[in-house]
C-alpha positions in Angstrom: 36.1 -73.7 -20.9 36.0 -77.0 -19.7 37.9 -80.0 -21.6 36.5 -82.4 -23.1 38.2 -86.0 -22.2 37.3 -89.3 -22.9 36.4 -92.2 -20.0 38.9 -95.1 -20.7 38.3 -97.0 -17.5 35.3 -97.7 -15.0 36.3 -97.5 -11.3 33.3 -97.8 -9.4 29.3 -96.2 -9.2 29.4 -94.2 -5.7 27.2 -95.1 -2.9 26.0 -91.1 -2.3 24.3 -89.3 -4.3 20.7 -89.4 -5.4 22.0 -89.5 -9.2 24.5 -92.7 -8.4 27.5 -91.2 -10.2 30.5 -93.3 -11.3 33.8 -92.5 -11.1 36.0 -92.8 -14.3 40.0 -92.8 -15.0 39.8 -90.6 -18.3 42.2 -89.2 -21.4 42.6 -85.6 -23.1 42.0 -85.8 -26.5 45.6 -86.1 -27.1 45.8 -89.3 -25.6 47.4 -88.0 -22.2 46.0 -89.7 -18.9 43.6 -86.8 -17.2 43.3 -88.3 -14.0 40.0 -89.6 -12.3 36.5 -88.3 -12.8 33.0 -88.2 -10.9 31.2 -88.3 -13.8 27.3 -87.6 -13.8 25.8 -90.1 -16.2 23.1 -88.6 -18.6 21.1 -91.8 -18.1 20.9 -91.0 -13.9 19.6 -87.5 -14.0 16.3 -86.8 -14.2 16.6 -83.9 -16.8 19.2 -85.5 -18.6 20.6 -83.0 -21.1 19.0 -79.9 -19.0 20.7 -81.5 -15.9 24.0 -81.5 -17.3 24.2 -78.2 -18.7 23.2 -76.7 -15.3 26.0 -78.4 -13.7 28.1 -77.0 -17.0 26.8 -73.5 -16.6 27.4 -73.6 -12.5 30.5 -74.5 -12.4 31.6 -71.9 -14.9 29.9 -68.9 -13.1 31.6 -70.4 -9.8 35.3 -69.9 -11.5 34.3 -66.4 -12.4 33.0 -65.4 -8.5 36.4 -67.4 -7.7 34.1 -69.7 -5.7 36.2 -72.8 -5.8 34.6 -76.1 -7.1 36.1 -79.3 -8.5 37.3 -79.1 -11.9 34.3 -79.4 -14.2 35.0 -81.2 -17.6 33.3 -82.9 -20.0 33.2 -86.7 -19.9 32.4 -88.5 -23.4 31.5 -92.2 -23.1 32.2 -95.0 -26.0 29.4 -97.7 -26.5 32.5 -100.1 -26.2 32.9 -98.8 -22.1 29.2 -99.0 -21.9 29.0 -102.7 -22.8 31.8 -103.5 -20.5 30.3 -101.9 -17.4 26.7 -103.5 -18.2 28.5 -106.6 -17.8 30.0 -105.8 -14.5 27.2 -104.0 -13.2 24.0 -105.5 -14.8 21.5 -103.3 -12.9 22.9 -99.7 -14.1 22.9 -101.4 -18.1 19.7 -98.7 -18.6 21.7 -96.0 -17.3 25.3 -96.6 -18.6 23.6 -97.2 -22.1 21.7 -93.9 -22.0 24.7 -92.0 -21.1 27.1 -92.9 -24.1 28.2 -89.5 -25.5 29.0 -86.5 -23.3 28.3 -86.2 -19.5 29.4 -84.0 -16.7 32.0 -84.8 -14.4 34.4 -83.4 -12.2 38.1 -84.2 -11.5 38.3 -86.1 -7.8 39.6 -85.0 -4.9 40.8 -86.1 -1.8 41.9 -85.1 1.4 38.2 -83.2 1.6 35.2 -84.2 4.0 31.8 -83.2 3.8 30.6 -80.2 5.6 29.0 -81.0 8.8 25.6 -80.6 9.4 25.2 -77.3 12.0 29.3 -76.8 11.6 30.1 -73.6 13.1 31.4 -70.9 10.3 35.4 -70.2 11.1 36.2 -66.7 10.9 39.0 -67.2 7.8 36.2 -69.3 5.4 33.3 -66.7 6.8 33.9 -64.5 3.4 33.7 -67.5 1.4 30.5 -68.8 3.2 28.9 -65.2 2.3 30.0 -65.6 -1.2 28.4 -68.8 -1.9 25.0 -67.7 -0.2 24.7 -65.0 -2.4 25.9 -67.4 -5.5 23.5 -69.8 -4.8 20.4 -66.9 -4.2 21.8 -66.2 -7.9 21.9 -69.2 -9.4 18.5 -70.1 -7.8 20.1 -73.3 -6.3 17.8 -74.8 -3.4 20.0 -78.2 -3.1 22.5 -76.4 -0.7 20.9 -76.6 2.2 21.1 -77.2 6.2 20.8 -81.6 5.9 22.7 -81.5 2.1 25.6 -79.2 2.1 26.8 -80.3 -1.1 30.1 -78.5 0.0 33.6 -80.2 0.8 35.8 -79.0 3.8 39.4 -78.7 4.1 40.7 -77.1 6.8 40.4 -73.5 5.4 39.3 -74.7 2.0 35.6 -75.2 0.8 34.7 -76.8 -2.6 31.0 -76.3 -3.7 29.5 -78.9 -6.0 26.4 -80.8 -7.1 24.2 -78.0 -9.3 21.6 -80.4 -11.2 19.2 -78.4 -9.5 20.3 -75.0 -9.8 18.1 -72.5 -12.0 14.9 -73.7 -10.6 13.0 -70.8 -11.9 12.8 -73.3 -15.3 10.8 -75.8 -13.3 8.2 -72.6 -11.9 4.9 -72.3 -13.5 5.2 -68.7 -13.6 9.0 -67.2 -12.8 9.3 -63.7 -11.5 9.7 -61.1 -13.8 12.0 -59.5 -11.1 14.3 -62.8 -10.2 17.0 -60.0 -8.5 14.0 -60.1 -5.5 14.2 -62.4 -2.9 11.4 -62.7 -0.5 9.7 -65.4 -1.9 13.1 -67.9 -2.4 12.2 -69.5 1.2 14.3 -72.3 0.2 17.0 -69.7 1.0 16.2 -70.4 4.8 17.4 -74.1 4.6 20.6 -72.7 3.1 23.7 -74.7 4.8 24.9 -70.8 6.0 21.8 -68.9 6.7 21.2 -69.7 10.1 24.9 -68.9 10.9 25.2 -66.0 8.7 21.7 -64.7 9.7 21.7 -61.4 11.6 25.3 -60.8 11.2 27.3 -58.3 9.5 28.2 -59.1 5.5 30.7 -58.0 3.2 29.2 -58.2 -0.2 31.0 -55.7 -1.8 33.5 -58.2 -3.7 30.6 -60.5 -5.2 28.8 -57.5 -6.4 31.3 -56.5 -8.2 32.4 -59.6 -9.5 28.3 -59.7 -11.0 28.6 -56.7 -12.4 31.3 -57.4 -14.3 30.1 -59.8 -15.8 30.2 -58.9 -19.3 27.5 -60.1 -22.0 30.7 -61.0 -23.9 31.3 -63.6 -21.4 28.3 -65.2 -20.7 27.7 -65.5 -24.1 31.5 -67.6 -24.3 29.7 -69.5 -21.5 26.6 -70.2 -23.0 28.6 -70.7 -26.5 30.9 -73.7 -24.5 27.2 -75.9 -24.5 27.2 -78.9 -26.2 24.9 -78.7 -28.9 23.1 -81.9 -28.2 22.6 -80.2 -24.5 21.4 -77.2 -26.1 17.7 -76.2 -25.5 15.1 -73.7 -24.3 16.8 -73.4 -20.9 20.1 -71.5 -22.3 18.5 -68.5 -23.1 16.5 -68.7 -20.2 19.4 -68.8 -18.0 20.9 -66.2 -19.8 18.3 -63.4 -19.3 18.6 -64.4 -16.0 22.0 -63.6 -15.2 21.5 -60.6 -17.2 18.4 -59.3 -15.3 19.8 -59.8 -11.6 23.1 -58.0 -12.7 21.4 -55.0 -13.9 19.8 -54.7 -11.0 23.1 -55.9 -9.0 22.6 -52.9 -6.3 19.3 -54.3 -6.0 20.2 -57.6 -5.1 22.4 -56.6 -2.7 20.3 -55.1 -0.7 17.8 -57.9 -1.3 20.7 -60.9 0.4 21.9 -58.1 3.3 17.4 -57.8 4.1 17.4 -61.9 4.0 19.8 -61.6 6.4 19.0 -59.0 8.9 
């Protein structure tokens, strides 16, 4: 479950990023200094709420692939912080003001780069490159792709992050009844892997049975760990969807290794 920690101190707004996220020094709710904190402002995402709990519900089904991410928590900001950073940065007042409560963020890193556009896939992250395809074919995420790897590189180490997109079956005017099939997800061509992973052999066998183990007992804990002023119509969608592709997880296999071929 993530924690939920309290912005004390503005850094900065970040140049990158579509959504302008700031970057926060924050406190548990004990009082203890957390560290420092991309945090995606409410006010800054087009979805708002449905946004954030995307990100929320992303992050969580990346720690159970053991796809490694940023750690997600979430970030509650005071009026009082709000009213100091309108001052200091008059032209995000709107946004900073719409934000106070809870947002998403994620604990910084450093010593990580962004993925470079056409980088060739090393033989030790090659597994982990194959994992995330066929995490982001589940999550329906389309904002991981060939210009906007929305990945960070470290040596042998990948981080994946920025899911305000994911689930984009909630945005389709009619969503498959069969969401485990594939051949109409085009945006899975632009994937940041697919070209280097395409026609090549895949091991899926570890992802597949880290979906089917995926118990309703837990993504219901995940779905449980929402907010409740992020709560709405898209949790149970979600939810069935998760469901559906893992009982048909031998299905889905064999729909990623045909994307592939």
């Amino acid at each position: 479950m993530a924690p939920i920690l309290t912005a004390v101190r503005f850094a900065r707004f970040m140049e990158s990023g579509k959504t302008k996220p700031a970057i926060f020094a924050c406190e548990d709710l004990s009082g203890a200094f957390a560290g420092e904190y991309v945090v995606k402002l409410r006010g800054g995402i087009e979805d708002r709420e449905s946004g954030l709990l995307r990100e929320l519900l992303a992050a969580e089904l990346a720690e159970h692939f053991r796809i490694a991410a940023p750690q997600p928590a979430l970030i509650r900001i005071e009026r009082n912080l709000a009213e100091l950073i309108s001052g200091i940065e008059p032209s995000h007042k709107t946004c900073v003001f719409d934000s106070v409560g809870l947002n998403f963020g994620t604990k910084l890193v450093s010593g990580y780069s962004i993925w470079p556009v056409d980088k060739h896939i090393p033989d030790a992250i090659r597994q982990i490159a194959v994992d995330i395809f066929a995490f982001d074919a589940l999550v329906q995420n389309p904002d991981r792709c060939f210009r906007n790897p929305n990945l960070f590189v470290n040596g042998d180490s990948i981080l994946i992050f920025d899911h305000e997109m994911a689930f984009s079956f909630l945005r389709a005017i009619l969503p498959s009844a069969a969401p485990w099939k594939l051949e109409k997800e085009t945006y899975l061509q632009e994937h940041v892997f697919y070209r280097k992973l395409k026609s090549k052999p895949i091991d899926l066998d570890g992802f597949i049975q880290n979906l089917s183990a995926l118990s309703d007992t837990l993504l219901g804990s995940m779905m449980t760990d929402i907010p409740h002023e992020w709560n709405n119509d898209s949790v149970p969608a979600i939810s069935q969807h998760i469901r559906s592709i893992r009982e048909h997880a031998s299905d889905f296999d064999e729909e990623i290794r045909r994307f592939l071929v």
